[in-house]
ZATORKOL-156501 format. One line per 5 residues: number of its first residue (from 0); their letters; for each residue x negated, y, z of C-alpha. Coordinates in Angstrom, 1 decimal. Each point is the difference from the previous one (the first is absolute). Layout:
NUM) A) X Y Z; ...
END
This chain:
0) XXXXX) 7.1 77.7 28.6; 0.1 -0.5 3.9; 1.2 -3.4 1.1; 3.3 -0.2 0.9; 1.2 -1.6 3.6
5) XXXXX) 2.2 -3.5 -0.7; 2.9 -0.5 2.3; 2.7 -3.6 0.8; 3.3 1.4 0.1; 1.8 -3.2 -0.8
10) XXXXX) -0.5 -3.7 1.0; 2.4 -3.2 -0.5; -0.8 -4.0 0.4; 1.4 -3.0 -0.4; -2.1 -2.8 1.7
15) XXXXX) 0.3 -3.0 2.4; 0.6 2.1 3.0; 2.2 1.8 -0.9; 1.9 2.2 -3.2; -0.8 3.5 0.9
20) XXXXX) -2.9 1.8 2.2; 1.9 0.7 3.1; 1.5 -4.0 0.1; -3.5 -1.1 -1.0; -2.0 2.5 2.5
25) XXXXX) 2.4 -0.8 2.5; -1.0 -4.1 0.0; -3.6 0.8 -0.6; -0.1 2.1 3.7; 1.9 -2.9 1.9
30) XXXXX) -2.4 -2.8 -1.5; 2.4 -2.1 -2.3; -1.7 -2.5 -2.0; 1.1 -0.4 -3.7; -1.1 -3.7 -1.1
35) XXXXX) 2.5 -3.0 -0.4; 0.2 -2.7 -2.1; -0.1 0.6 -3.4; 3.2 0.2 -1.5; -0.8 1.4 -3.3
40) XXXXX) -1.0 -3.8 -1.6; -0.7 -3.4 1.3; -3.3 0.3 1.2; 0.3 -2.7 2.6; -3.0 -1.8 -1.8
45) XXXXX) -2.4 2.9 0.0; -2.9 0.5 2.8; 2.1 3.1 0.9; 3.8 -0.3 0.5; 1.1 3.7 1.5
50) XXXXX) 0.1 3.5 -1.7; 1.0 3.1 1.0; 2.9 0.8 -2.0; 2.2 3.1 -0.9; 3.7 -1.8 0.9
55) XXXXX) 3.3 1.1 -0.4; -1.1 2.7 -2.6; 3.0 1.3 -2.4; -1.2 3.0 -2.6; 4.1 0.9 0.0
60) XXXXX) -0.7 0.7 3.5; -2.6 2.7 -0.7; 0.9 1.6 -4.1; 3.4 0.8 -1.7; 1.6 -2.5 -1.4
65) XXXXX) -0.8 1.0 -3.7; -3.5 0.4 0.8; -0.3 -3.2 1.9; 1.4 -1.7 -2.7; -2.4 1.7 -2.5
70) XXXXX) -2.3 -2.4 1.4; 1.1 -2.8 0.5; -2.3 -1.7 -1.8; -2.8 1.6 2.2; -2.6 -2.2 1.4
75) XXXXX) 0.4 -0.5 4.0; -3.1 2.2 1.2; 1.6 2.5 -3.0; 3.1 0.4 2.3; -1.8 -0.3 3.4
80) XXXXX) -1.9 3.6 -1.9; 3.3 1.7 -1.2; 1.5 -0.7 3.3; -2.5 1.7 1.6; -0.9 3.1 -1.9
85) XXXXX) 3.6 0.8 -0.2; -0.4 0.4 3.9; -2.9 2.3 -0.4; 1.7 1.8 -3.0; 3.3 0.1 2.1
90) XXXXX) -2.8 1.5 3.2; -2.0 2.4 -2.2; 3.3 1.9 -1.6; -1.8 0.1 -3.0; 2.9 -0.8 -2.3
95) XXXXX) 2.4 2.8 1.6; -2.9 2.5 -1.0; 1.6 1.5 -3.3; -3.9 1.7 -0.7; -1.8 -3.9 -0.1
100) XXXXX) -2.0 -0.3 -3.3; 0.1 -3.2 -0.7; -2.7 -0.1 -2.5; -2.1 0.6 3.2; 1.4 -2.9 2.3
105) XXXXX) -2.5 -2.4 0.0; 0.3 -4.0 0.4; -3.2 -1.9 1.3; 0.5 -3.7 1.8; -2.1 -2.8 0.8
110) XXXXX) 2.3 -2.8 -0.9; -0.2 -3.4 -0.7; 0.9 -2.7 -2.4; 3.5 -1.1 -0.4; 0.3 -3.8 1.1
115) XXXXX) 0.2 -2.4 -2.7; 3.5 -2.4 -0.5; -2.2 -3.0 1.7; 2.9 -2.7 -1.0; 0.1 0.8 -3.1
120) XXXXX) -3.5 0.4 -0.8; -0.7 -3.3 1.6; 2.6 -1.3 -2.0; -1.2 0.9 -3.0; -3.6 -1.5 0.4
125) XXXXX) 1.5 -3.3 1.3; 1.9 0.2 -3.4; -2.2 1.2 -2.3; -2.9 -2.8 0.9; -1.2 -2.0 -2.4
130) XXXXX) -2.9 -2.7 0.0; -1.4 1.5 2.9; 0.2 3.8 -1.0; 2.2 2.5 -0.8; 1.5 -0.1 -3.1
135) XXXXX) -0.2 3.7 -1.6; 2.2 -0.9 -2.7; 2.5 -1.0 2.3; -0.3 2.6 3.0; 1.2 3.0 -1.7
140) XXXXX) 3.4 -1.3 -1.5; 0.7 -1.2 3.6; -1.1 3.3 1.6; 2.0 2.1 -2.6; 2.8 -1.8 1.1
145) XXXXX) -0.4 -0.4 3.6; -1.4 3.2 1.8; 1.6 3.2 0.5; -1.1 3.2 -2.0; 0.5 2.1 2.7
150) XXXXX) -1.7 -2.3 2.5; -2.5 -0.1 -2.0; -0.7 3.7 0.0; 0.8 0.4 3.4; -3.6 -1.5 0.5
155) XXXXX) -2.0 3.1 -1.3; -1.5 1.7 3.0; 1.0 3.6 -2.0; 3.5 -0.9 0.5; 0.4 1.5 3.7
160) XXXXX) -1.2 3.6 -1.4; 2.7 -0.5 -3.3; 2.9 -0.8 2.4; -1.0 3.0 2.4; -0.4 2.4 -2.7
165) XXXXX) 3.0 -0.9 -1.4; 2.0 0.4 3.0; -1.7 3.2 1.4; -0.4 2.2 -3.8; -3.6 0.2 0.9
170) XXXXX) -1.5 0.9 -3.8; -3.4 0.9 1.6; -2.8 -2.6 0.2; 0.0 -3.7 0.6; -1.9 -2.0 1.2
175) XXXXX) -0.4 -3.6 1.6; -2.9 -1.5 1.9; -0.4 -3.4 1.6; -3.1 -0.3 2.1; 1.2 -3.2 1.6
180) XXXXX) 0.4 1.1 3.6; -1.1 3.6 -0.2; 2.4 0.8 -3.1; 2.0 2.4 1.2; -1.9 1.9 2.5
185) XXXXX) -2.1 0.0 -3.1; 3.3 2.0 -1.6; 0.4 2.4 2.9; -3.1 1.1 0.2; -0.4 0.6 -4.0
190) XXXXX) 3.0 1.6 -0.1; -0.7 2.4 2.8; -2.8 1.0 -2.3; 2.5 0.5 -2.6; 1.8 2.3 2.2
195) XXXXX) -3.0 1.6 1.1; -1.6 1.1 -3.3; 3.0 0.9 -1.5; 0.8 -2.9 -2.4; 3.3 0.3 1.4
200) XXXXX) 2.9 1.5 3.1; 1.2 -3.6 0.9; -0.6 -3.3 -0.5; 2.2 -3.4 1.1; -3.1 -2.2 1.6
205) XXXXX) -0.3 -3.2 2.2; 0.4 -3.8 -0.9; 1.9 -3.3 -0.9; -0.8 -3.5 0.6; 1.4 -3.3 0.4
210) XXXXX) -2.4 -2.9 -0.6; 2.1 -2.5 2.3; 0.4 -2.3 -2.8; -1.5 -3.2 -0.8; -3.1 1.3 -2.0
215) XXXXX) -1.0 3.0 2.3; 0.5 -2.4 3.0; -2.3 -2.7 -1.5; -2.6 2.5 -0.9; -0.9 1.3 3.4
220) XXXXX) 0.7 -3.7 1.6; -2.9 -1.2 -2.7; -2.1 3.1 1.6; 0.9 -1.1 3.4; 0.8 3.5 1.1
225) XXXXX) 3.7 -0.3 1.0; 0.5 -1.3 3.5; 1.5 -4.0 0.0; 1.4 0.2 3.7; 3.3 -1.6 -1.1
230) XXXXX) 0.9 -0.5 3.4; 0.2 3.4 1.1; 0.7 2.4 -2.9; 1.0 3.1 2.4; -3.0 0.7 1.2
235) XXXXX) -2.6 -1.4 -2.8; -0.9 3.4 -0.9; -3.1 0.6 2.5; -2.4 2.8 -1.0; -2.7 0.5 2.0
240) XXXXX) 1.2 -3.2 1.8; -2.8 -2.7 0.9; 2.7 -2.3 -0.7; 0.8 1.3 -3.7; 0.1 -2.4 -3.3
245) XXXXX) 0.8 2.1 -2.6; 2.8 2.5 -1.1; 3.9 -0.2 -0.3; 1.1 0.7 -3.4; 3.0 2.2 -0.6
250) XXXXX) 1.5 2.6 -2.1; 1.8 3.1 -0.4; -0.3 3.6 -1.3; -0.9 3.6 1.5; 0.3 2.8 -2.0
255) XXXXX) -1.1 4.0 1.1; 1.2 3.6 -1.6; -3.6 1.6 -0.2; 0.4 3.5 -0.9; -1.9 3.5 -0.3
260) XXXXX) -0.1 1.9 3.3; 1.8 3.8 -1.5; 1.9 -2.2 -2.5; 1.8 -1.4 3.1; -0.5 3.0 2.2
265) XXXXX) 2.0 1.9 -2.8; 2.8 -2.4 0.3; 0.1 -0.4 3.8; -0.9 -3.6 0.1; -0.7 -1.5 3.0
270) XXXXX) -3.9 -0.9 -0.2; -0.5 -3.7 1.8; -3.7 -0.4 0.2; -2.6 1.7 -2.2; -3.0 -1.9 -1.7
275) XXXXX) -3.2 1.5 0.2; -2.6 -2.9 -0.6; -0.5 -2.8 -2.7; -3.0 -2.6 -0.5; -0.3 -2.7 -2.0
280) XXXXX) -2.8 -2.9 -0.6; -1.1 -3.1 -1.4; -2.4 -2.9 2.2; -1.1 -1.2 -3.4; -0.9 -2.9 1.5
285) XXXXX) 3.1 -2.9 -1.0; 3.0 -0.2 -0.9; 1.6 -1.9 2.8; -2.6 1.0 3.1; -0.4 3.7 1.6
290) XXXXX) -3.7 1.0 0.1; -0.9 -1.6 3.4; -1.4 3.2 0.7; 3.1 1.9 0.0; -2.0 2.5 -2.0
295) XXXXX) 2.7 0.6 -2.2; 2.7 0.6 1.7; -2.2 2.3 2.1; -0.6 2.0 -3.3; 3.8 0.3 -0.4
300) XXXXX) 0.2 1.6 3.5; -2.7 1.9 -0.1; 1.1 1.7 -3.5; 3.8 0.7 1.4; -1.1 1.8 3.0
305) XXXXX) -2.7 1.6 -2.1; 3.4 1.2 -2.4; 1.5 1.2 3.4; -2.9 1.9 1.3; 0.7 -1.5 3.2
310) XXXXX) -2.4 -2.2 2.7; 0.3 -3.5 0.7; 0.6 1.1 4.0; 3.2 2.4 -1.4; 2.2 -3.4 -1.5
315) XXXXX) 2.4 -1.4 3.2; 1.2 -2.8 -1.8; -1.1 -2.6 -3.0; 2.6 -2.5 -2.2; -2.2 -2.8 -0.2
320) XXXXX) 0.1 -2.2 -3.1; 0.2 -2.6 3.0; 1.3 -3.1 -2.0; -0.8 -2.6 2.6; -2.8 -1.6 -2.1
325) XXXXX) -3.3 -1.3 1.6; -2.2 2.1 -2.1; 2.1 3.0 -0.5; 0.3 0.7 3.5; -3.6 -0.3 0.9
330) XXXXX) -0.5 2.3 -3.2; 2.0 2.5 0.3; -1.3 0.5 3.8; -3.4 0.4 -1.0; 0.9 2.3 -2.4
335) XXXXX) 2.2 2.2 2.6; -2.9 -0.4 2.5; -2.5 1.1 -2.4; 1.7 3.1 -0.7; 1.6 1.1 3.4
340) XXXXX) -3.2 -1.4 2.2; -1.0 -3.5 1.2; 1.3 1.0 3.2; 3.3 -1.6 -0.2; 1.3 2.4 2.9
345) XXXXX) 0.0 3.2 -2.0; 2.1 -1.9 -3.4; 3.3 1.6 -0.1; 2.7 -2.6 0.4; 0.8 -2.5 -2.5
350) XXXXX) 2.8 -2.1 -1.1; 1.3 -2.1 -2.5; 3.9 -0.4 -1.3; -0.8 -2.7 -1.8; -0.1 -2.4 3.3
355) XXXXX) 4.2 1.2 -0.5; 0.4 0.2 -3.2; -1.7 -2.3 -1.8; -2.0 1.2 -2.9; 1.6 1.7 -2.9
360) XXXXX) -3.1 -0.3 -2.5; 0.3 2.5 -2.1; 2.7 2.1 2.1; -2.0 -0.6 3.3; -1.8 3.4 -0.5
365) XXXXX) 3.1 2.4 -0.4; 1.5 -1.5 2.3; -2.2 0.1 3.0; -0.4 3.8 -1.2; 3.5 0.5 1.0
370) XXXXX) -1.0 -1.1 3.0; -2.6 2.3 0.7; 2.6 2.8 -1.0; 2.1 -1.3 3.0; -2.5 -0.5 2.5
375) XXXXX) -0.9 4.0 -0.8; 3.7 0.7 0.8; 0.5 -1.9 2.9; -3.1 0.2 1.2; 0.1 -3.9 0.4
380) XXXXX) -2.7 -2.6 -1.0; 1.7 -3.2 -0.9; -1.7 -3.3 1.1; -1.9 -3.0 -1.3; 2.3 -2.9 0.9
385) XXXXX) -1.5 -3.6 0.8; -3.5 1.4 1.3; 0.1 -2.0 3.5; -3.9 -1.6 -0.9; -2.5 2.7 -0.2
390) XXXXX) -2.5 -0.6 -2.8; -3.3 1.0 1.1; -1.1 1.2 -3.8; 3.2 2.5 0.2; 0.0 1.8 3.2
395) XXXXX) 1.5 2.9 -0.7; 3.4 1.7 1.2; 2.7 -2.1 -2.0; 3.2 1.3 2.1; 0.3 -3.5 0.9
400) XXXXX) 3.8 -1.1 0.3; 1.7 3.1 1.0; 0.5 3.8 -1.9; -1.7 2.7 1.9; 0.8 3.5 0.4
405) XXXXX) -3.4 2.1 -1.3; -0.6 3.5 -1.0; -0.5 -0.5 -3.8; -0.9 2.7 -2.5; -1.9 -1.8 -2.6
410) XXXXX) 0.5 -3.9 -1.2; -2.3 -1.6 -2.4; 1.8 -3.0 -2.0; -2.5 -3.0 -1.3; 1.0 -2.2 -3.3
415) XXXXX) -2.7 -2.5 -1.4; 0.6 -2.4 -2.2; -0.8 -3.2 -1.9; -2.7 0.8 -2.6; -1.8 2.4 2.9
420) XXXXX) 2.2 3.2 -0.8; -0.1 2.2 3.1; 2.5 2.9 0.6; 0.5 2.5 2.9; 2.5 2.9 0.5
425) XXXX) -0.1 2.4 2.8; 3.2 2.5 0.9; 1.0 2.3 2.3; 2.6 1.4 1.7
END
């Protein structure tokens, strides 16, 4: 059987920029800067103070009422994820298509945990503590009686791809991965694959992720890789920066409608981007360090655009994973350099939207995909913010401060994560 081509023909978000893709692409091109002070819990003791943070989200605002209150008990990056891919199911038209088999709609995320009721779990060790130690005897009357049976499940990573299929009808495959930061470029690309061998017509794919709690935000402080300038949250996102300290946690969801080039040719879709390259790597080297090399994510480049049968000298514009980290930068500009030359000149352009956004963790992929989509439509590369102090280790073309108008016909997206998972998706227009 011949591969089959894999088209976008739907794409919704909800993230701290904005709660669809024209609001969010909109502040992305004029440079707005999504950290503030963390609102979400008191973290006025923690090295790092500031988040960026979806606000002012309502799920009313985006389902019917009975299907909004169907989950009500969903966890917050669960809504964030319905919110959104009812904006790419509302963009694709798949549900007014009377012909959709439904046994071949696909669901494949890269979604996170659900957070955990912090209070009350803190509560219940404080209470439960006996001579020095938890007293087992003791903890689970308290935590039968205390925490919330739907909170509880809410936690389960799988829970994103239950809610969606639920929502959408989608009886055909599902699957969730979580790849720390590469998770759900991760899902895109392996459900392309779906598409393309014929496993299925459709598939809901993208991420979820909220770990702007008190755990998630402890975890990274411990790791010193979130950024601690308290005093000027806007613009602590730096990639690339000389200046940078670390990343900007956030959160959010971005979901895509990938779909079977005839299957929506025969409907008259409208066709949004089409991918034509995956690759995907491990640095096996540790679990919270890239290969210093970059050989790795090099790999994952070098596989995608092997999958696209194209040259490194045909891509116009790279997503970089660009989190603003000391080592990730430097990393991840070796690895570009080793594949598109040493002489930094002849790189296509690069920029990161996490310097705006913050990073999403497990939704960062997907959404810097949509992204790429854009910039193929507009024809518009949009900038690194907060890269005033060139780094001499990354001296490449960031887009530095402002979008730029470009001829772009091919965009290659980066994702690598924690653990040293590297991911890479290339589409055209």
């Amino acid at each position: 059987m011949s591969e089959r081509r894999v088209v976008i023909t739907g794409m919704g978000t909800i993230n701290p920029l904005g709660h669809n893709v024209q609001d969010t692409w909109k502040a992305l091109l004029a440079g707005k800067l999504a950290p503030s002070k963390n609102e979400l819990f008191d973290a006025s003791t923690f090295p790092t103070t500031f988040a960026a943070q979806v606000k002012g989200f309502d799920l009313s605002e985006h389902l019917s009422p009975a299907s909004a209150q169907k989950h009500t008990h969903a966890g917050r990056h669960c809504k964030f994820a319905l919110a959104a891919a009812q904006q790419a199911w509302e963009q694709s038209h798949l549900g007014d298509w009377a012909q959709l088999d439904r046994g071949r709609l696909g669901v494949y995320l890269g979604s996170g945990e659900g957070s955990l009721d912090f209070d009350k779990f803190v509560s219940l060790l404080i209470d439960a503590w006996e001579d020095g130690q938890v007293d087992t005897k003791k903890w689970p009357d308290l935590a039968f009686e205390r925490m919330e049976l739907y909170r509880e499940i809410e936690q389960e990573s799988n829970m994103v791809v239950a809610h969606l299929a639920g929502e959408f009808g989608a009886c055909g495959p599902a699957y969730n991965v979580l790849t720390a930061c590469a998770a759900s470029t991760q899902a895109i690309g392996e459900a392309a694959m779906q598409v393309r061998h014929g496993l299925v017509d459709t598939v809901i794919t993208g991420g979820a992720h909220s770990m702007v709690h008190p755990f998630g935000v402890t975890g990274f402080n411990r790791l010193t890789a979130l950024s601690t300038r308290n005093d000027d949250a806007a613009s602590a996102s730096r990639p690339f920066d000389l200046t940078r300290d670390g990343f900007v946690i956030g959160e959010g969801a971005s979901v895509l409608i990938l779909e079977e080039y005839e299957h929506a040719k025969a409907r008259g879709a409208e066709i949004l981007a089409e991918i034509v390259g995956y690759g995907a790597s491990a640095d096996a080297f540790r679990i919270t360090d890239q290969d210093p090399d970059g050989d790795g994510a090099a790999t994952s480049m070098r596989a995608a655009l092997a999958d696209a049968d194209i040259q490194p000298g045909q891509v116009d514009y790279i997503s970089a994973h660009g989190t603003g980290t000391k080592q990730n930068d430097q990393v991840e500009t070796r690895a570009m350099k080793a594949v598109f030359g040493q002489d930094a000149s002849k790189a296509p352009p690069v920029s990161s939207a996490k310097s705006m956004l913050g990073h999403l963790i497990a939704a960062a992929g997907a959404t810097e995909l949509i992204t790429c989509v854009l910039a193929l439509r507009d024809q518009t590369l949009p900038p690194t913010a907060n890269l005033h102090t060139p780094d001499p280790d990354c001296d490449l073309d960031y887009v530095p401060n402002e979008a730029r108008q470009a001829n772009v016909k091919i965009c290659m997206s980066n994702s690598f994560g924690f653990g040293g998972q590297n991911n890479t998706i290339i589409i055209t227009n």
